[in-house]
C-alpha positions as CSV (number, residue, x, y, z in Angstrom):
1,X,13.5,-32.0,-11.6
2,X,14.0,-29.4,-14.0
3,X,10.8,-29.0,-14.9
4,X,9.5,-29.0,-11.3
5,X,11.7,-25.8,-10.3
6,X,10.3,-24.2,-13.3
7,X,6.6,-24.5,-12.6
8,X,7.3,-23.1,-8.6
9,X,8.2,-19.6,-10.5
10,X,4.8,-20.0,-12.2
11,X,2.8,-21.0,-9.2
12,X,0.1,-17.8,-8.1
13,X,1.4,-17.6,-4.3
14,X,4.4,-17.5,-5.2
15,X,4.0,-14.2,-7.8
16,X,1.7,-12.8,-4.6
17,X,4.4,-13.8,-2.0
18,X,7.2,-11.6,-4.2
19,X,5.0,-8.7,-5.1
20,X,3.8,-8.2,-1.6
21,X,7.5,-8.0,-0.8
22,X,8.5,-5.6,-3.7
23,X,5.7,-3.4,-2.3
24,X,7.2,-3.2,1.4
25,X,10.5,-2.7,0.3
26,X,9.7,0.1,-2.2
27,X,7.6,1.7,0.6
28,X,10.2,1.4,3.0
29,X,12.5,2.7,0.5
30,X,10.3,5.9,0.1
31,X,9.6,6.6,3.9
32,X,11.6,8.9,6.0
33,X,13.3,7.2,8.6
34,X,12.0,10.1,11.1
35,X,8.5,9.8,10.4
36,X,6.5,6.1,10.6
37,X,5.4,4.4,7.3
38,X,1.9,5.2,5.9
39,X,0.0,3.4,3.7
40,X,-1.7,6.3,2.3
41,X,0.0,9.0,0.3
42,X,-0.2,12.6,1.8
43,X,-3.3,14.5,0.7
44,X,-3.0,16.9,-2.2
45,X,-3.4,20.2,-1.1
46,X,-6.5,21.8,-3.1
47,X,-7.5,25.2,-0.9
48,X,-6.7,28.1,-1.4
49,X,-5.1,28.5,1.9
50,X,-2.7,25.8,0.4
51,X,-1.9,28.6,-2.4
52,X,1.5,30.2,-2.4
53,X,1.1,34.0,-1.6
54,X,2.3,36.1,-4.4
55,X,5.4,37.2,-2.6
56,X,6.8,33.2,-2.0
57,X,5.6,32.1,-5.5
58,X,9.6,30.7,-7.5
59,X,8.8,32.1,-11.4
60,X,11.0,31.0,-14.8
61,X,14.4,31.5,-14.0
62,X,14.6,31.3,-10.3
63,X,15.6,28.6,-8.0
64,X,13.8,27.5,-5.2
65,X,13.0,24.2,-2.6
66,X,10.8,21.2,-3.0
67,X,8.4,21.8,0.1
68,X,5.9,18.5,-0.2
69,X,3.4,17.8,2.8
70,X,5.4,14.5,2.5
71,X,9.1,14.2,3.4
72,X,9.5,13.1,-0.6
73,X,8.0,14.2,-3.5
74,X,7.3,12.8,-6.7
75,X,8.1,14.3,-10.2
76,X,6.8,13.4,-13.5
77,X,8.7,13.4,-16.2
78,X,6.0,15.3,-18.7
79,X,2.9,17.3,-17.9
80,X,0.2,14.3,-18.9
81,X,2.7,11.6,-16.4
82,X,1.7,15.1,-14.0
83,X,-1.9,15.3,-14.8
84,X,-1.7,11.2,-13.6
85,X,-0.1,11.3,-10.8
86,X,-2.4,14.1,-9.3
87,X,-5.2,11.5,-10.1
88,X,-3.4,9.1,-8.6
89,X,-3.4,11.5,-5.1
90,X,-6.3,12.1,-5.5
91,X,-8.0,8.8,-5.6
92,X,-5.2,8.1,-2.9
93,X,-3.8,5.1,-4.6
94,X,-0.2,3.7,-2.8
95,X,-0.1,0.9,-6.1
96,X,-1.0,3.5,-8.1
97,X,1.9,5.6,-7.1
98,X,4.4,2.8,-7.2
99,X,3.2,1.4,-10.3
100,X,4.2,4.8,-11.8
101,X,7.4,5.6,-10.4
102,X,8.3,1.7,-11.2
103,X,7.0,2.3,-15.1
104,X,9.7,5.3,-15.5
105,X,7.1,7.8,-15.7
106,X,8.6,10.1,-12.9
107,X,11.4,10.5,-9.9
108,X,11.0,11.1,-6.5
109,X,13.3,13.8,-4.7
110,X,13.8,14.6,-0.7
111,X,11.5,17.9,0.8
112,X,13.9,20.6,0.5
113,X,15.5,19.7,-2.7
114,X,16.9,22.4,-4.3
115,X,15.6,23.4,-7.5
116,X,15.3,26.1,-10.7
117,X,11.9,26.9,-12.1
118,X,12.3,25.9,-15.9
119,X,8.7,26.3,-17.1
120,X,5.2,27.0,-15.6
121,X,1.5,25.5,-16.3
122,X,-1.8,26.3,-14.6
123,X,-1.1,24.7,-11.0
124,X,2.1,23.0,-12.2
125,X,6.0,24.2,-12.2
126,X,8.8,22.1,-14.3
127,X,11.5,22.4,-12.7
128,X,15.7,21.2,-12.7
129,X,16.6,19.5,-9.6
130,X,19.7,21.5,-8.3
131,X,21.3,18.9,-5.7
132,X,20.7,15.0,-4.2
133,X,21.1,12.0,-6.4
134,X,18.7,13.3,-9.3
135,X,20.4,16.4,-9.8
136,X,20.1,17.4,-13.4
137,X,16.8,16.0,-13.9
138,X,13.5,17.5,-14.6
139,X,10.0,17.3,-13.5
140,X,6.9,18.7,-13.4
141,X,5.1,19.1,-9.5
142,X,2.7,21.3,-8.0
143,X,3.1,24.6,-7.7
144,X,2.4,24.6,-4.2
145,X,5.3,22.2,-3.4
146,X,7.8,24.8,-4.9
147,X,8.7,27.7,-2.5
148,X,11.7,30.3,-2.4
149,X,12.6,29.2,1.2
150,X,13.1,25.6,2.3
């Protein structure tokens, strides 16, 4: 009987059945509870009307709010865990996304987080999350998601 109970673990709908379920829940977990559930991440924002004007961009030192197009946004935890992520927008892949926050590569923090500008890149900000559940922690995010107002 033993043996039976073990193979059921093994069998290939079942491994479907649980990761189709892991998926909904950690979407779920991600979407706002004002806004309906997407399958599609929100678009990364390329133009240069998406580009902070000089006067709202947070430099080294100051503090500042998360201000995604998506009510949360996702950090990595170095700048190459950035550089993949961005891919991962860009080619707009949802595993892609979960299959990196799940591997520990990065956090994902509420729009409006407050935050302090630790470091800069080209098109990138580190920053120190200020408040929420992550505070502490740093990550590296577009610099158009990082504004001096909320």
């Amino acid at each position: 009987m033993e043996q039976e109970h073990k193979k059921f673990w093994h069998k290939r709908w079942f491994k479907i059945t649980a990761g189709v379920i892991l998926f909904f829940f950690i979407l779920a977990w991600f979407s706002d509870d004002s806004t309906p559930a997407t399958s599609e991440p929100a678009p990364v924002q390329t133009t240069a009307s998406a580009q902070p004007k000089p006067s709202d961009k947070v430099a080294v030192g100051e503090q500042g709010y998360i201000n995604s197009p998506s009510p949360k946004a996702i950090l990595a935890n170095t700048k190459d865990g950035y550089k993949e992520i961005m891919q991962t927008y860009s080619a707009n892949d949802m595993y892609g996304v979960q299959e990196f926050l799940l591997s520990g590569k990065g956090f994902a923090v509420a729009k409006g987080t407050k935050i302090q500008v630790v470091d800069t890149a080209v098109g990138a900000r580190k920053v120190r999350v200020l408040d929420g559940e992550m505070t502490g922690q740093a990550g590296w995010i577009a610099m158009e998601w990082v504004s001096k107002n909320p």
